[in-house]
C-alpha positions in Angstrom: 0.0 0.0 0.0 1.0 3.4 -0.7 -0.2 6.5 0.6 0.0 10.0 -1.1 -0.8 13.4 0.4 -2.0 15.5 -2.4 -3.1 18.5 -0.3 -3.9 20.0 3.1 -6.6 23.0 3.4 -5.2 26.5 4.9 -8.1 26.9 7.0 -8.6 23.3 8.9 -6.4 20.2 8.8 -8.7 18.6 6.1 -6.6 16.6 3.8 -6.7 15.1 0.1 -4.8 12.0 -0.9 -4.7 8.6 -2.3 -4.5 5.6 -1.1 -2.9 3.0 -3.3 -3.9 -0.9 -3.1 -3.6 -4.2 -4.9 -7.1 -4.0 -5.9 -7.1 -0.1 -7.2 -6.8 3.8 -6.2 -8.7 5.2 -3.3 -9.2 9.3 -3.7 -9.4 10.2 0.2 -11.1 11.3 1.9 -13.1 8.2 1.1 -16.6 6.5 2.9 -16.6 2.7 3.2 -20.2 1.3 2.6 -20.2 -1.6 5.0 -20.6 -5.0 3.6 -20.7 -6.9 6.4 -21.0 -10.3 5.5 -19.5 -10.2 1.7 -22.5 -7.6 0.7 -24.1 -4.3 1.3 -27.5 -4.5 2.6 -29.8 -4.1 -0.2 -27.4 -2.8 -2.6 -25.8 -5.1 -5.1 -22.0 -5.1 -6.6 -23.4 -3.4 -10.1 -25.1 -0.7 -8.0 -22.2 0.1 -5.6 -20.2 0.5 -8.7 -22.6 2.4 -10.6 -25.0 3.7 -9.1 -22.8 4.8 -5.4 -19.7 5.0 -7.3 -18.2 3.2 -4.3 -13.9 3.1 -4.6 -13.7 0.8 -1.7 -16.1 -1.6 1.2 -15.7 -2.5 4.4 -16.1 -6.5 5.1 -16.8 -8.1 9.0 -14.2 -10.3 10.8 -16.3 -11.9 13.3 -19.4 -12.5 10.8 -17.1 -13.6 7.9 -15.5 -16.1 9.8 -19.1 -17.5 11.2 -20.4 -17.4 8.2 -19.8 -18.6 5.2 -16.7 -19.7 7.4 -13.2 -18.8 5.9 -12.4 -22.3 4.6 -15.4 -21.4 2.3 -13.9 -18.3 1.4 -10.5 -20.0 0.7 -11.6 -22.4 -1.7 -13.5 -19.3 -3.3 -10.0 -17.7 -3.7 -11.0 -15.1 -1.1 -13.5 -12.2 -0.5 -13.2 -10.2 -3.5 -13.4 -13.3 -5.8 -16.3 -14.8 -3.7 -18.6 -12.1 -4.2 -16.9 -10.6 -7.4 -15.8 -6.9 -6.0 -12.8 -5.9 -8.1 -12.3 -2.9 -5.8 -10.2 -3.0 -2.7 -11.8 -4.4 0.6 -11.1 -3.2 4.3 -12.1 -5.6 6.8 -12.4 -4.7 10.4 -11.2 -7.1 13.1 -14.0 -8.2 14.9 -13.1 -6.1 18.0 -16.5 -3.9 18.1 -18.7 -7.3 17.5 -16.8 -8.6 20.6 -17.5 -5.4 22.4 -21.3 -5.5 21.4 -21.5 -9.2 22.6 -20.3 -8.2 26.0 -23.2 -10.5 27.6 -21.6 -13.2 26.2 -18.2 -12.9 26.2 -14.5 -12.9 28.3 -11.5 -10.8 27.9 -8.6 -12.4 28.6 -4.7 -11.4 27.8 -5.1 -14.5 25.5 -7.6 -12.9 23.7 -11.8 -12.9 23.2 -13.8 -16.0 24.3 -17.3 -15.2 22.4 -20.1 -16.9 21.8 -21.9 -16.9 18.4 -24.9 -15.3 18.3 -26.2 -17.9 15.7 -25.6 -21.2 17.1 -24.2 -20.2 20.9 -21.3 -22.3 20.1 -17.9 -20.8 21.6 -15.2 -19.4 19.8 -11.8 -17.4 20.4 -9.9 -14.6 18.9 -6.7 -14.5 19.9 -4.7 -11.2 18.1 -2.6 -14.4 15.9 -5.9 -16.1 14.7 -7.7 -12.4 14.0 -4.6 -11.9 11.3 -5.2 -15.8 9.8 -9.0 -15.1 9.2 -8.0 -11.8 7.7 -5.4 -13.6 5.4 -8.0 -15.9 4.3 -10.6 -13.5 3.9 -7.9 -11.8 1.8 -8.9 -7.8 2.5 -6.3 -5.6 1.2 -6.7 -3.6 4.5 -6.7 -5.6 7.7 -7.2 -4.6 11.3 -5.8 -5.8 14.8 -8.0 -7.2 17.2 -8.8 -4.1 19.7 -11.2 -4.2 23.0 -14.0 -1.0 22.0 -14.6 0.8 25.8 -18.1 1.7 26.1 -19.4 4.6 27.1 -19.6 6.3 29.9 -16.5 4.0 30.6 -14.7 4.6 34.3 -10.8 5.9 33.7 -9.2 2.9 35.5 -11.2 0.0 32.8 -10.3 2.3 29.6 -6.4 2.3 31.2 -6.7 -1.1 31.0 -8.2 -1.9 28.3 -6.3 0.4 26.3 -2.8 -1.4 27.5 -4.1 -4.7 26.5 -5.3 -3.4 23.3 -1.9 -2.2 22.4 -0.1 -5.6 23.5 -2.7 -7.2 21.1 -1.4 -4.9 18.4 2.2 -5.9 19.1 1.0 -9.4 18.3 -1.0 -9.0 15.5 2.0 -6.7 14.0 4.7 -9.5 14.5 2.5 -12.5 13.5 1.6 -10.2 10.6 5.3 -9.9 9.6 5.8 -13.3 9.9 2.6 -15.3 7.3 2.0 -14.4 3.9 -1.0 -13.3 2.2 -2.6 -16.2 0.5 -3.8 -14.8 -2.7 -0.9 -13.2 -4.5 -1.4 -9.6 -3.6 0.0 -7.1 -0.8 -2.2 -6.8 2.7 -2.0 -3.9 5.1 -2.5 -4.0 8.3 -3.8 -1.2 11.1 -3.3 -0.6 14.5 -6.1 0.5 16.4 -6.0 4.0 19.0 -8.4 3.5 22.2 -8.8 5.6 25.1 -12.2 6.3 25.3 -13.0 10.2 26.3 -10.0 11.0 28.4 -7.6 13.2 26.9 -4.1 11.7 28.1 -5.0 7.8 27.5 -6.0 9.5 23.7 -2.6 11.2 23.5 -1.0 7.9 25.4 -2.8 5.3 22.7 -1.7 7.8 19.7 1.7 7.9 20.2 2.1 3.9 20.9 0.4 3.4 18.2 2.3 6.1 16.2 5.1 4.0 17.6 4.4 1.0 16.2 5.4 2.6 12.4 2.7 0.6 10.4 1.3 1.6 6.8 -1.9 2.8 8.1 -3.9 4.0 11.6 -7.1 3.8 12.8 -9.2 5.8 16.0 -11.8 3.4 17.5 -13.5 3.2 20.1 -15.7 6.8 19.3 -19.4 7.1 18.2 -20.7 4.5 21.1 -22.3 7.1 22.7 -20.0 10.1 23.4 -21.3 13.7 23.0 -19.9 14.9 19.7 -18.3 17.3 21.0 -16.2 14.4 22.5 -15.9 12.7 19.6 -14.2 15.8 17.7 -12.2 16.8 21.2 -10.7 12.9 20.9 -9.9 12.6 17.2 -8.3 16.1 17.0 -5.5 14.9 20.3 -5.3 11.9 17.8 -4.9 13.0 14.6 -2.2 15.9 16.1 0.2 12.9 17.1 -0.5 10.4 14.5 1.9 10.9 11.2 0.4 13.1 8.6 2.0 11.0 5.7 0.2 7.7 6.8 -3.5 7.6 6.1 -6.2 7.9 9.2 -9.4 6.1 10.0 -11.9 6.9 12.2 -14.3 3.3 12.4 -17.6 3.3 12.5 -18.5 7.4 12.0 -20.9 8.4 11.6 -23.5 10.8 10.4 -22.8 13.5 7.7 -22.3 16.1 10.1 -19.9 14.0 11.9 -17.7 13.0 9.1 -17.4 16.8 7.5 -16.6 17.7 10.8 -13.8 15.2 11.2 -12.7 15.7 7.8 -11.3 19.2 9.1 -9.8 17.3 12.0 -7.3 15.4 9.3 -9.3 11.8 8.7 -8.5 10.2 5.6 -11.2 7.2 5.7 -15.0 6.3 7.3 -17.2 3.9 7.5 -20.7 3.6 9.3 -24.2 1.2 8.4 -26.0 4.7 9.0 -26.7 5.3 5.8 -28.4 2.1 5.0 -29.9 1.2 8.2 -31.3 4.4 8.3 -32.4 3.5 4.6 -34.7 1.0 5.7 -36.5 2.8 8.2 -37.0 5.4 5.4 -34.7 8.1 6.6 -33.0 9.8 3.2 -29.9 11.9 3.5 -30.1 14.7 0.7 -27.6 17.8 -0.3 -30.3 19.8 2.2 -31.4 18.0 5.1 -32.6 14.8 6.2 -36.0 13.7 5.1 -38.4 10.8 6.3 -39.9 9.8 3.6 -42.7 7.8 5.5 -44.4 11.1 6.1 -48.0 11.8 5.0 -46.9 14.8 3.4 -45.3 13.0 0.8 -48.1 11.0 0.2 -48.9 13.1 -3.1 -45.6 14.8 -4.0 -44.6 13.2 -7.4 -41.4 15.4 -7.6 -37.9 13.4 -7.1 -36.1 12.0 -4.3 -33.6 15.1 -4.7 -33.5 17.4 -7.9 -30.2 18.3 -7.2 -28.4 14.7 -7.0 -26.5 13.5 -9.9 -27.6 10.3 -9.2 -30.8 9.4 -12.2 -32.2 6.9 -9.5 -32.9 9.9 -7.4 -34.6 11.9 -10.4 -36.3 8.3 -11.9 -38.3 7.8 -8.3 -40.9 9.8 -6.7 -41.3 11.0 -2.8 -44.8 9.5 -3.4 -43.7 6.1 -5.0 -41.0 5.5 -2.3 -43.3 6.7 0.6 -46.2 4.0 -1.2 -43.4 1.4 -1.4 -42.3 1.6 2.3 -46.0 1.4 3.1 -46.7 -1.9 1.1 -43.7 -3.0 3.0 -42.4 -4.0 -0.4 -38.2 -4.9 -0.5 -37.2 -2.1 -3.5 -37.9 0.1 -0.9 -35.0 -0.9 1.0 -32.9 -1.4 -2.5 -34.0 2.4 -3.6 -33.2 4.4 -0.7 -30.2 2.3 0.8 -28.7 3.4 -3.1 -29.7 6.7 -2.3 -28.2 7.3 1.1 -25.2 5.5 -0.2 -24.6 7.3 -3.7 -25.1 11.0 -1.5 -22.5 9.9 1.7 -20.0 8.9 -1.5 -20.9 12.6 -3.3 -20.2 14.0 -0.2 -16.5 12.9 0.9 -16.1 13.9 -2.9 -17.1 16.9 -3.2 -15.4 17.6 0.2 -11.9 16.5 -1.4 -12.8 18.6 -4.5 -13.2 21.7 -2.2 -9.9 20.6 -0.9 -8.1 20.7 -3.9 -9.5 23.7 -4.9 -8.8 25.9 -1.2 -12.4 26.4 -0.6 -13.5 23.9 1.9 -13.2 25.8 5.0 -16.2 28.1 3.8 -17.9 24.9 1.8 -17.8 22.6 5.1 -19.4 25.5 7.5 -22.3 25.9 4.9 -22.6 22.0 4.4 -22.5 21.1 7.9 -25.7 23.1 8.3 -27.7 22.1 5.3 -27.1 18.3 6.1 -28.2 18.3 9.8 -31.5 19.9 9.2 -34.5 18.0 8.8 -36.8 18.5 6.2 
């Protein structure tokens, strides 16, 4: 993988770049629709190409390796092959499902005793089995297995939590050094910054994992709950002390506030199911607000989802056909608007990097940040 820093706005710490993988070019900043299980809810691989322009997905450790199972996904010759995505995958370690399972599972300095939530059997991820899953699910962008803090989270758990996330990360680094992707082509892998909301475990976490000199760094463990103003406080500590010619990812944010916002902090890459879980419960994303589309008001309102998208799905449907679709609880609702929340997140980080290249995001961002958040 290769990283290039194109240019850095005057104004904020917003950067554009490129991010150069096995599997193609991805323009940063960039928005990972996440495909869980080998596919995007309700979106297909022709309409993530076409229709959302996606550059790049985000694929699920701990649901990948339950199912189809990664001796499946070997004899496939891997993820991308398996469900025929040309285009570079990231795939996160598992550490958040682990987290969200916390009813069911142990921590240990071995690693994370879980127990499937299909079949209740038991199962453990130790940091050297997280990076043999992730070989043979073959992502060009892997991630160490982390422990995500919940929030509120008490100071003397997130301490140690956060130390036994980084001694995970030594582990997955050196066992990563020492296999070999399966498939012919280059993998990367990420540490993972923790800390939850307090300032010097942040700085702390950053500068191990600065330390640690791999090809790439994430910030986890944000957007579980935080105030925003949190959220921005943490990444902008993080993103001061992590190395400005190594791309930055900030998992799992968030809403398109949130990720114009951290955009001007210095992340390079985000991923979130927001816009298509929010999809299916008829929540649309547009250029000027947020609009439910389940509303009576749109009962008879046969203009298009957004006039001002370049996307023709968006001009081809109705307010009043979607609305009526969602009603009959018929499944293109799901596929329409889950395409349209995806293609607008995509437009976004783009046009955000466009503004970037051209010095006028500072002024762009402030206007955008208020148009998106409103609803309509």
């Amino acid at each position: 993988m290769k990283f290039s820093l194109l240019q850095i706005d005057l104004l904020t710490k917003a950067r554009a770049g490129e991010i150069q993988t096995a599997h193609g070019i991805i323009p940063t900043p960039i928005f990972m629709p996440v495909g869980t299980v080998g596919s995007v809810k309700a979106v297909s691989q022709q309409a993530l190409t076409q229709a959302v322009k996606a550059e790049i997905i985000l694929g699920n450790t701990y649901h990948l390796y339950l199912r189809p199972g990664t001796s499946v996904l070997r004899n496939a010759g891997g993820l991308h092959r398996f469900m025929n995505w040309d285009k570079p995958i990231l795939s996160d370690s598992g550490g958040y499902q682990v987290y969200s399972l916390a009813s069911s599972r142990k921590l240990t300095e071995e690693g994370a005793v879980f127990q499937s939530h299909i079949d209740g059997s038991r199962h453990l991820f130790t940091p050297e089995k997280v990076m043999d899953i992730q070989r043979e699910i073959g992502t060009d962008i892997m991630m160490v297995l982390d422990e995500c803090t919940p929030f509120p989270c008490e100071y003397g758990y997130a301490t140690r939590s956060m130390h036994l996330t980084h001694r995970w990360a030594e582990r997955c680094k050196k066992y990563f050094m020492e296999t070999e992707p399966l498939y012919g082509y280059e993998q990367t892998l990420f540490p993972i910054v923790q800390g939850s909301t307090f300032k010097d475990l942040r700085k702390q976490s950053a500068e191990y994992i600065a330390g640690l000199d791999m090809q790439g760094n994430a910030i986890g463990g944000l957007s579980v709950g935080e105030p925003a103003p949190e959220m921005y406080e943490m990444t902008e500590i993080v993103c001061g002390i992590l190395p400005p010619e190594k791309p930055r990812y900030l998992m799992g944010v968030g809403t398109p506030a949130n990720i114009l916002e951290c955009i001007a902090l210095g992340v390079d890459m985000f991923d979130c199911v927001m816009p298509t879980r929010n999809a299916r419960h008829g929540l649309l994303f547009t250029q000027n607000g947020i609009r439910n589309i389940k509303n009576v008001k749109y009962e008879n309102d046969f203009s298009p989802l957004d006039e001002d998208s370049e996307y023709e799905g968006d001009t081809f449907y109705s307010k009043a056909y979607l609305r009526h679709l969602f009603k009959a609880n018929e499944l293109l609702a799901f596929q329409i608007a889950s395409t349209h929340n995806l293609h607008f997140y995509l437009w976004l980080v783009k046009e955000a990097r466009k503004h970037i290249l051209a010095g006028s995001f500072a002024s762009w961002k402030k206007e955008m940040v208020v148009k998106v958040s409103q609803r309509l």
